[in-house]
MARLOTOR-595308 format. One record per atom (N, C-alpha, C): residue in three letters; atom name; x, y, z. Coordinates in steps of 0.05 Angstrom, whole numbers, plus 5000, padded with zeros to 4 digits. Layout:
N
<node><aa>ALA</aa><at>CA</at><x>X</x><y>Y</y><z>Z</z></node>
...
***
This chain:
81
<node><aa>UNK</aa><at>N</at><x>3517</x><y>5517</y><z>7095</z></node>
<node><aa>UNK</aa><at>CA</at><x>3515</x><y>5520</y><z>7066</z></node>
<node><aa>UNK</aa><at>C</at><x>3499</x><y>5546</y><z>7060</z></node>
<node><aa>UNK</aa><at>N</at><x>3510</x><y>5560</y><z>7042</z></node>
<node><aa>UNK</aa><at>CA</at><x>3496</x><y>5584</y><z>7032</z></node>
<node><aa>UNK</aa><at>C</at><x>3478</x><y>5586</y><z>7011</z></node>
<node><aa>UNK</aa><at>N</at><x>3458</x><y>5589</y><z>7020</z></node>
<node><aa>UNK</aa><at>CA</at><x>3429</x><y>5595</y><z>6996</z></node>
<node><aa>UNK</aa><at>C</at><x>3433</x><y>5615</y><z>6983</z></node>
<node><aa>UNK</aa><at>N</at><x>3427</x><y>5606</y><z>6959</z></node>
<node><aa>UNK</aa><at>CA</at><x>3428</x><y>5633</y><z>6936</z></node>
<node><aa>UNK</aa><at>C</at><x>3411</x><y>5653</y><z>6926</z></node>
<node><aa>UNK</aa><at>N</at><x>3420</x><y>5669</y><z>6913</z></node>
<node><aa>UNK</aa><at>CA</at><x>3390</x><y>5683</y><z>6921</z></node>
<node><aa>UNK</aa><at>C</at><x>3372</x><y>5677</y><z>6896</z></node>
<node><aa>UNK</aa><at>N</at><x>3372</x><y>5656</y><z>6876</z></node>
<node><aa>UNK</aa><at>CA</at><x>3358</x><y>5647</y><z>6859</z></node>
<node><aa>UNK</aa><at>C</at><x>3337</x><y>5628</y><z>6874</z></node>
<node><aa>UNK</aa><at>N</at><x>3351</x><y>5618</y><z>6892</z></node>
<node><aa>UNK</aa><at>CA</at><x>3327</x><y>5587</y><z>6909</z></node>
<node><aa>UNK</aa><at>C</at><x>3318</x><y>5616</y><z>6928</z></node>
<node><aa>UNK</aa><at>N</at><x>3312</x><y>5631</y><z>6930</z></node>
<node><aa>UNK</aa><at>CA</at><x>3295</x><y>5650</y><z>6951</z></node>
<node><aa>UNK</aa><at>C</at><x>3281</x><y>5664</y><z>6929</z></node>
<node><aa>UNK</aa><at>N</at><x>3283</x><y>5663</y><z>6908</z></node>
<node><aa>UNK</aa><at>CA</at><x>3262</x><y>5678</y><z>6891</z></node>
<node><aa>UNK</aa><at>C</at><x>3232</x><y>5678</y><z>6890</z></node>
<node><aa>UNK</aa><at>N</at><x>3224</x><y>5688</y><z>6885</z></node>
<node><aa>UNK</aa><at>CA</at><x>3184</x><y>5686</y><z>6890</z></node>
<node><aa>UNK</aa><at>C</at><x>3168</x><y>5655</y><z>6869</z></node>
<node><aa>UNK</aa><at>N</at><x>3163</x><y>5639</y><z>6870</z></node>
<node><aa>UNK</aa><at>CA</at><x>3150</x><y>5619</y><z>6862</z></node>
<node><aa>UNK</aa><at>C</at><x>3128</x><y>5627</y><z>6849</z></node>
<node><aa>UNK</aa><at>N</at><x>3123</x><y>5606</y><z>6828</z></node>
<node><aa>UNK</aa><at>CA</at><x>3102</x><y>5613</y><z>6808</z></node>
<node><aa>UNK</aa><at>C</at><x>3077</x><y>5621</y><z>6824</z></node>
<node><aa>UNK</aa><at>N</at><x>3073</x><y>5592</y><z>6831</z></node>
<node><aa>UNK</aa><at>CA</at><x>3040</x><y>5592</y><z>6849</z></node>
<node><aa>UNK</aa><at>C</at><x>3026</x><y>5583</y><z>6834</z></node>
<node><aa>UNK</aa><at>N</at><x>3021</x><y>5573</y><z>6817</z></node>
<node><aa>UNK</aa><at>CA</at><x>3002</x><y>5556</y><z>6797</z></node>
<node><aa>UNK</aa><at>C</at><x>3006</x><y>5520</y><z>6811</z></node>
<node><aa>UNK</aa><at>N</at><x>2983</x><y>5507</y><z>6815</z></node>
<node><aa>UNK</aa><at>CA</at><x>2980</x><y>5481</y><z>6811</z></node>
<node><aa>UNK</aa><at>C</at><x>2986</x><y>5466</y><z>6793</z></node>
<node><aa>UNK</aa><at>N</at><x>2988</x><y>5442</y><z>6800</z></node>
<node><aa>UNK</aa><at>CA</at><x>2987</x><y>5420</y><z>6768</z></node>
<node><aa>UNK</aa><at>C</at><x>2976</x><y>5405</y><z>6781</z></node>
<node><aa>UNK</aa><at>N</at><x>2964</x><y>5387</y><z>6766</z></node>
<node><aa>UNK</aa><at>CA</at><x>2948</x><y>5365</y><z>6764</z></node>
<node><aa>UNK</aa><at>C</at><x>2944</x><y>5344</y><z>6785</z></node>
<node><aa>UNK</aa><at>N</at><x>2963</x><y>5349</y><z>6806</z></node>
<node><aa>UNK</aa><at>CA</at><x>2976</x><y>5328</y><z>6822</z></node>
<node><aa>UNK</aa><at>C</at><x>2970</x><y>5349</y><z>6850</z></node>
<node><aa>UNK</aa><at>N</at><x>2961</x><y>5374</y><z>6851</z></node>
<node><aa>UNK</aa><at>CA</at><x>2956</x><y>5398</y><z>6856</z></node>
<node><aa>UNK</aa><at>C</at><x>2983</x><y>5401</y><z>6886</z></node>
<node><aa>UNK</aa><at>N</at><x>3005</x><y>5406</y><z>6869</z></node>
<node><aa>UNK</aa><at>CA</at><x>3032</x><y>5410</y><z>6879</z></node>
<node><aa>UNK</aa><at>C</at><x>3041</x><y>5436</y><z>6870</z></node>
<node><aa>UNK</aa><at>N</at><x>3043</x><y>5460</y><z>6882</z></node>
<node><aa>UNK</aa><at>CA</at><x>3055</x><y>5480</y><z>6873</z></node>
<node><aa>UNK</aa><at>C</at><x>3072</x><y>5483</y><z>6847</z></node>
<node><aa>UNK</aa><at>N</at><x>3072</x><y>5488</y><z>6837</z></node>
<node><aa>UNK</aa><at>CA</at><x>3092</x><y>5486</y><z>6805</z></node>
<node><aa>UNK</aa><at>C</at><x>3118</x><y>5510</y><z>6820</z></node>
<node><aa>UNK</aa><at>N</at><x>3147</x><y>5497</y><z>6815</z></node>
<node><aa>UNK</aa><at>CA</at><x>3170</x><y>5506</y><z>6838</z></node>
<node><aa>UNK</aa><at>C</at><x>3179</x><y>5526</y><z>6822</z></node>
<node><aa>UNK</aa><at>N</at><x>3177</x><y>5524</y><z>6795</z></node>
<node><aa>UNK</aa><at>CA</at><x>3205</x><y>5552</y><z>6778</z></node>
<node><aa>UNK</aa><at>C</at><x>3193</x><y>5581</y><z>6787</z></node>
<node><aa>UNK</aa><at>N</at><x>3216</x><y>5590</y><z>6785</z></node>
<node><aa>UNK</aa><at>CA</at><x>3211</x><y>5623</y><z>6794</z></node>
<node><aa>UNK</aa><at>C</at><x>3191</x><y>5640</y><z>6770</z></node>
<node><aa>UNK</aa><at>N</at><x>3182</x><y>5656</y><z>6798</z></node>
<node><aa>UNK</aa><at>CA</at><x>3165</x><y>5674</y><z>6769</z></node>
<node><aa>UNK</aa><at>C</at><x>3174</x><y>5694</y><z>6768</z></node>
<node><aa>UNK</aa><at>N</at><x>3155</x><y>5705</y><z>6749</z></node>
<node><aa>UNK</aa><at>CA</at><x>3162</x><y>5731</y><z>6726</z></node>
<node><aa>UNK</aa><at>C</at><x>3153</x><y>5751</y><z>6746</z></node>
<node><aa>UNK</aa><at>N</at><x>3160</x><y>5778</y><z>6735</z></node>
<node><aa>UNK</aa><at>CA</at><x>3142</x><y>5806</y><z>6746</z></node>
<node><aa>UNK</aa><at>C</at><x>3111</x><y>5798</y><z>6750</z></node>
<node><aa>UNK</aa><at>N</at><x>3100</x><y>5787</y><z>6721</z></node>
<node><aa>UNK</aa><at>CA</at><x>3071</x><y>5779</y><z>6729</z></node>
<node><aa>UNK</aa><at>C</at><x>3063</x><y>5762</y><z>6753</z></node>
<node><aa>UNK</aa><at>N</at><x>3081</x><y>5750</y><z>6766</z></node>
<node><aa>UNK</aa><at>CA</at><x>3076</x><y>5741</y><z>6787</z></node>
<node><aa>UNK</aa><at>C</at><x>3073</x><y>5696</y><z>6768</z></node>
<node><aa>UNK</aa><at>N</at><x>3072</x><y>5694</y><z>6756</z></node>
<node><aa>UNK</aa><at>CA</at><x>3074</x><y>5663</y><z>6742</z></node>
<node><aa>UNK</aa><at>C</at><x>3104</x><y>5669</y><z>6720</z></node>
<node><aa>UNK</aa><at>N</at><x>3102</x><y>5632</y><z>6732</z></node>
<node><aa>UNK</aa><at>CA</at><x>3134</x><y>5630</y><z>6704</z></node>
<node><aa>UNK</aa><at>C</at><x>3129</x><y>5624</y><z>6688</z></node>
<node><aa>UNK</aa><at>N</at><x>3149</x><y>5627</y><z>6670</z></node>
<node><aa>UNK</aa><at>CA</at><x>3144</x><y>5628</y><z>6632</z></node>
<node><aa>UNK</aa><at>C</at><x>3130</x><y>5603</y><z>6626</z></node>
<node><aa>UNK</aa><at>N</at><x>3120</x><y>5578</y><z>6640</z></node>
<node><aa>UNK</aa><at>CA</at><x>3101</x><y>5561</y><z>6622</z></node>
<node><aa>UNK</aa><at>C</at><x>3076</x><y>5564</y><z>6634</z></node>
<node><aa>UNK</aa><at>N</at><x>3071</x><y>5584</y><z>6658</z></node>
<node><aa>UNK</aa><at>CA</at><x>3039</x><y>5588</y><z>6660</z></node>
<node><aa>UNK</aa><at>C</at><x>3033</x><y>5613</y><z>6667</z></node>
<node><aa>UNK</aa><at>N</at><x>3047</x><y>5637</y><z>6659</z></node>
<node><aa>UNK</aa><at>CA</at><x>3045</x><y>5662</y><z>6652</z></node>
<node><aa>UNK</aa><at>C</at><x>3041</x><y>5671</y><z>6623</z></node>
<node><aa>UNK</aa><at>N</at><x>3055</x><y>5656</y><z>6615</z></node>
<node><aa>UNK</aa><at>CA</at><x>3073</x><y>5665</y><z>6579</z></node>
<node><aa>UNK</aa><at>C</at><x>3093</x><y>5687</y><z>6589</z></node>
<node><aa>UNK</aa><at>N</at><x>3111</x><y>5694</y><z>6565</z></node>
<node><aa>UNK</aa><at>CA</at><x>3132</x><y>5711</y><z>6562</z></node>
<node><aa>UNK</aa><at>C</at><x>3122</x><y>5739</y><z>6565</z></node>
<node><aa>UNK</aa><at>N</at><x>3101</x><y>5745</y><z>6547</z></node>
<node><aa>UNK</aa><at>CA</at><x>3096</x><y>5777</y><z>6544</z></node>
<node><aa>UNK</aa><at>C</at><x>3063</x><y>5775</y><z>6557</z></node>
<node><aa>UNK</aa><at>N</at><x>3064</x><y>5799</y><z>6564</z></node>
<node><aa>UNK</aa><at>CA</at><x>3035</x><y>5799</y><z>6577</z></node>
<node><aa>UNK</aa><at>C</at><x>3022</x><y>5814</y><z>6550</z></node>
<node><aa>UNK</aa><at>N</at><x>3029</x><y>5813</y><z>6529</z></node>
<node><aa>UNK</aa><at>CA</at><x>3012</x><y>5820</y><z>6498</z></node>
<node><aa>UNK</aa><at>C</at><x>3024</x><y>5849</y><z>6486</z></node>
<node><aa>UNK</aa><at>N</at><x>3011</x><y>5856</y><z>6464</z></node>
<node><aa>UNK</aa><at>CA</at><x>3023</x><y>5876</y><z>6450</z></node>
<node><aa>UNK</aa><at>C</at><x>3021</x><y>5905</y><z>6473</z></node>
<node><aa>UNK</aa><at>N</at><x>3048</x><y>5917</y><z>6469</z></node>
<node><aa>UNK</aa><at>CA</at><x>3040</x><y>5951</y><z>6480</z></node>
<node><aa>UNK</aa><at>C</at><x>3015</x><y>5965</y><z>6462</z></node>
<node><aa>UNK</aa><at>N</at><x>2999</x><y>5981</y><z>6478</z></node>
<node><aa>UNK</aa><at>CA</at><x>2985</x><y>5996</y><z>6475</z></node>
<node><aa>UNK</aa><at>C</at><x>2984</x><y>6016</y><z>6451</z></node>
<node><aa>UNK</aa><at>N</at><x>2982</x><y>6021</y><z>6435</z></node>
<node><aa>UNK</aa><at>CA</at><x>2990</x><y>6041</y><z>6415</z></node>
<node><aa>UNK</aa><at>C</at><x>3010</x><y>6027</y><z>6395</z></node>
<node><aa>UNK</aa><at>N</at><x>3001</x><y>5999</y><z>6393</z></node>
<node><aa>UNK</aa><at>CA</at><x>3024</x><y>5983</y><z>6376</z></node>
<node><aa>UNK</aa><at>C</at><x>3013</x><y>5996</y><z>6352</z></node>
<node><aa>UNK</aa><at>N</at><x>3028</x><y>6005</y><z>6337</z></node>
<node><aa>UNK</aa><at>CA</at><x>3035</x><y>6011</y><z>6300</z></node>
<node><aa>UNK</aa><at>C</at><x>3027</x><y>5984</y><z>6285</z></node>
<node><aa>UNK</aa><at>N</at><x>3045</x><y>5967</y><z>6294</z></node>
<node><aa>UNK</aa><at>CA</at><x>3045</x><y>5944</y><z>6279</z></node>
<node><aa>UNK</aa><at>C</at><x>3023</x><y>5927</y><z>6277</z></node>
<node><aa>UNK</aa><at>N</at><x>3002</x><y>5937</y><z>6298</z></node>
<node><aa>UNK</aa><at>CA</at><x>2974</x><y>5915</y><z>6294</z></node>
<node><aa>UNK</aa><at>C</at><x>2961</x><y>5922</y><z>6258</z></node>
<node><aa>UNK</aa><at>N</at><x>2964</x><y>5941</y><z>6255</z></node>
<node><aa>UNK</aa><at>CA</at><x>2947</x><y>5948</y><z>6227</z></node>
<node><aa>UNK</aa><at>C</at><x>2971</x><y>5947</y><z>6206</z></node>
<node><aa>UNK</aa><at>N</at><x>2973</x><y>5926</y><z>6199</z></node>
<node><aa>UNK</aa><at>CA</at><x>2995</x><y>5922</y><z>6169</z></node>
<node><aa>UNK</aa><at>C</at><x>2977</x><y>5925</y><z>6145</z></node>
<node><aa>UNK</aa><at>N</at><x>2955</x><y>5917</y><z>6138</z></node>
<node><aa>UNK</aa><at>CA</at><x>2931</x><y>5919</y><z>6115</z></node>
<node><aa>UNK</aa><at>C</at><x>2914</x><y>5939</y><z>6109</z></node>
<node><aa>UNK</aa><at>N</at><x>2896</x><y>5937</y><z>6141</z></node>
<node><aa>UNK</aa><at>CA</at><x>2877</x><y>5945</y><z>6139</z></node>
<node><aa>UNK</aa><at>C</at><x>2848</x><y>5935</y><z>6134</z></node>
<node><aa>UNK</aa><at>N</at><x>2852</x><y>5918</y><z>6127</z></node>
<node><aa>UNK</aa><at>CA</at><x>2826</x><y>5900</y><z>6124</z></node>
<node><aa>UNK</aa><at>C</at><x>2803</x><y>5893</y><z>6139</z></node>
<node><aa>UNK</aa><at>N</at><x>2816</x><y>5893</y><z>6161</z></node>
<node><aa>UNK</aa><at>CA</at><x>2793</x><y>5894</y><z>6190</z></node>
<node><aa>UNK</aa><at>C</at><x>2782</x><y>5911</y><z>6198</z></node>
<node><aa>UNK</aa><at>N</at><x>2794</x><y>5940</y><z>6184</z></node>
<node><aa>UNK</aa><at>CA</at><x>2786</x><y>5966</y><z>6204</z></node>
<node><aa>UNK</aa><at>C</at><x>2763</x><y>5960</y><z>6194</z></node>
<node><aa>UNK</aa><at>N</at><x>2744</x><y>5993</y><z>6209</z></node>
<node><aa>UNK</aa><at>CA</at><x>2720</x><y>5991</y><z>6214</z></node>
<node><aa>UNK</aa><at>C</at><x>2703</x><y>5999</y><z>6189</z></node>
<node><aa>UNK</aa><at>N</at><x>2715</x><y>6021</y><z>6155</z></node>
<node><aa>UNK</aa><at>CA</at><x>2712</x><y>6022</y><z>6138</z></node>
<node><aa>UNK</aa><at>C</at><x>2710</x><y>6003</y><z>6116</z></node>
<node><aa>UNK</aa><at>N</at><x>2733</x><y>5987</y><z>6125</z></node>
<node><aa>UNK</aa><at>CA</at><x>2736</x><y>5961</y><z>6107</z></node>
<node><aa>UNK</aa><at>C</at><x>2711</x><y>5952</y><z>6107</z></node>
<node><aa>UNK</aa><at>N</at><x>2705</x><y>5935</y><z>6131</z></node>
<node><aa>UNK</aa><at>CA</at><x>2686</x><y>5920</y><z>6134</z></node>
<node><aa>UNK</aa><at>C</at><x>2655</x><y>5933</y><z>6137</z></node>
<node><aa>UNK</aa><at>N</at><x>2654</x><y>5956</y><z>6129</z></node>
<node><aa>UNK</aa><at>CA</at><x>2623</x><y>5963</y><z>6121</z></node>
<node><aa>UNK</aa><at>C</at><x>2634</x><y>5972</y><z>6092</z></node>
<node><aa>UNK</aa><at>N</at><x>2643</x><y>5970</y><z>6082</z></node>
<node><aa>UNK</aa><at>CA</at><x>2645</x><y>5972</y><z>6057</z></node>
<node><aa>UNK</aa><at>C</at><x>2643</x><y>5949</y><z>6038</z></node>
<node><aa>UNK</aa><at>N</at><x>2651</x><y>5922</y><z>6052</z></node>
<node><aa>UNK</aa><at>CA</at><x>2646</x><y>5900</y><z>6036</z></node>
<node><aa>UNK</aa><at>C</at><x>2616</x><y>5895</y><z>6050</z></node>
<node><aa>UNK</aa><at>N</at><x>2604</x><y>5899</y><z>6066</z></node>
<node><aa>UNK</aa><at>CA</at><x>2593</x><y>5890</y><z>6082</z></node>
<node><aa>UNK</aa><at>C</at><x>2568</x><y>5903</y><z>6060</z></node>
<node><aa>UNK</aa><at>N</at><x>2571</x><y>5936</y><z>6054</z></node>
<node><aa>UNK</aa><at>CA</at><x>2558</x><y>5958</y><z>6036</z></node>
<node><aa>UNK</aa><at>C</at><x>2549</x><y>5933</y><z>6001</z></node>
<node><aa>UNK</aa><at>N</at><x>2579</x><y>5928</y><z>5994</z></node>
<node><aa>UNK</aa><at>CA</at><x>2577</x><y>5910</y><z>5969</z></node>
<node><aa>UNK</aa><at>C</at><x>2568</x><y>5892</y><z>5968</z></node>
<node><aa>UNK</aa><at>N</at><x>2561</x><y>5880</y><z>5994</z></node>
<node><aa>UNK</aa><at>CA</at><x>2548</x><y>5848</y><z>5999</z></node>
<node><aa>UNK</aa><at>C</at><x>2528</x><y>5847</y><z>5997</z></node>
<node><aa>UNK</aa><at>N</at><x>2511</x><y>5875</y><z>6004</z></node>
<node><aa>UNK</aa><at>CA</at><x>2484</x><y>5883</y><z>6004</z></node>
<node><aa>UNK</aa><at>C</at><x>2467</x><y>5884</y><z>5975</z></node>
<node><aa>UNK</aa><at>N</at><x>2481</x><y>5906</y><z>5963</z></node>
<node><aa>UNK</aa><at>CA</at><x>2486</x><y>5911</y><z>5935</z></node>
<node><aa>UNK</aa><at>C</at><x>2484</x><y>5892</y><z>5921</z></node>
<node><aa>UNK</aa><at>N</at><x>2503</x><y>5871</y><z>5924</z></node>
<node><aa>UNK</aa><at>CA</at><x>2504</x><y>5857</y><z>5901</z></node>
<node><aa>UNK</aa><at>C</at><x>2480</x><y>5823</y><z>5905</z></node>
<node><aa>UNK</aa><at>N</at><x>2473</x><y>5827</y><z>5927</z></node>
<node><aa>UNK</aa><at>CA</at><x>2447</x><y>5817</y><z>5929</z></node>
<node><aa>UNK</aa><at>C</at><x>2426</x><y>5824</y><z>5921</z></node>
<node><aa>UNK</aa><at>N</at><x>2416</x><y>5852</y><z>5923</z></node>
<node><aa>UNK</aa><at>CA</at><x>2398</x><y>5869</y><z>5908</z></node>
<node><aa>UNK</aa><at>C</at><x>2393</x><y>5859</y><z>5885</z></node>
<node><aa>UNK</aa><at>N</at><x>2423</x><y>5865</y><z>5872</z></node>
<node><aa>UNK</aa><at>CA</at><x>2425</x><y>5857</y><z>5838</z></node>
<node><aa>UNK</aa><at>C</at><x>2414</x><y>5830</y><z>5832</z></node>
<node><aa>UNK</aa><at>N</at><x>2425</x><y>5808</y><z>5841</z></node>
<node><aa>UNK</aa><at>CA</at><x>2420</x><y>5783</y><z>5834</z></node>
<node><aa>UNK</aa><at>C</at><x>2393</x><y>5778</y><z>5847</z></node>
<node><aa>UNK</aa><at>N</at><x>2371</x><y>5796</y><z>5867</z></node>
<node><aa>UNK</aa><at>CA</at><x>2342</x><y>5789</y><z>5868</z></node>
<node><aa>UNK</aa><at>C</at><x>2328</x><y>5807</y><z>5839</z></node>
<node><aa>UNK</aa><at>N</at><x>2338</x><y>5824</y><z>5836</z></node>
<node><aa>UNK</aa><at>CA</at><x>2330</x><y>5848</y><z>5811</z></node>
<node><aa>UNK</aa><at>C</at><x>2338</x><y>5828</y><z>5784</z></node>
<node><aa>UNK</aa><at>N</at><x>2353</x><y>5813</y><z>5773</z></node>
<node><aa>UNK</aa><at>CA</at><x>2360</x><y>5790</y><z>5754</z></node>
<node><aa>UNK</aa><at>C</at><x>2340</x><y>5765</y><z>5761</z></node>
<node><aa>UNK</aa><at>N</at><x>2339</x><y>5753</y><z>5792</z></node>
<node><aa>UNK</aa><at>CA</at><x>2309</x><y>5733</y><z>5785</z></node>
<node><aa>UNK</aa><at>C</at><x>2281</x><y>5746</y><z>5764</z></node>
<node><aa>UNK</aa><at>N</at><x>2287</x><y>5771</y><z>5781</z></node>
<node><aa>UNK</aa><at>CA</at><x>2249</x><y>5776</y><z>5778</z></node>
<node><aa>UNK</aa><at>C</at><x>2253</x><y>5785</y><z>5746</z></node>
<node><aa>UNK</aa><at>N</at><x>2276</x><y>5792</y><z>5729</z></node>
<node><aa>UNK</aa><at>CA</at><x>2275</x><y>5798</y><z>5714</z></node>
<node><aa>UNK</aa><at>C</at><x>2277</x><y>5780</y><z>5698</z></node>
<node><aa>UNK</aa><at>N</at><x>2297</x><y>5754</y><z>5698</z></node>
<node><aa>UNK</aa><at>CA</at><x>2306</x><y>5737</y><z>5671</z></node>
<node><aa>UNK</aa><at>C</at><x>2284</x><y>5708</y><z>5682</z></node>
***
């Protein structure tokens, strides 16, 4: 009988619980799609991480700037009213 060359492919290598080799073939990363994942995460120089802006590093010293500020104000309103 002739083996195929899918049953000769490289094995995950991850355990389970029962600590039995887990049998499906793996990926380039070396694990298969339920204990690798699909993508090993975004490419490098992704465009698409910044759709807003909100997180950059301006944003957030800028609210961070107004948070300050507007504390000021409301200790400057105790001592005053």
């Amino acid at each position: 009988m002739q083996r195929l060359q899918m049953h000769s492919s490289p094995r995950c290598g991850a355990r389970t619980r029962s600590a039995i080799p887990c049998k499906s073939p793996a990926m380039p990363n070396g694990r298969c799609r339920l204990h690798g994942g699909k993508s090993p995460g975004a490419p490098k120089g992704n465009s698409n991480a910044f759709k807003h802006g909100r997180y950059s590093a301006e944003s957030v010293a800028e609210r961070r700037y107004f948070r300050e500020l507007l504390a000021e104000i409301k200790e400057v309103i105790e001592v005053v009213g």
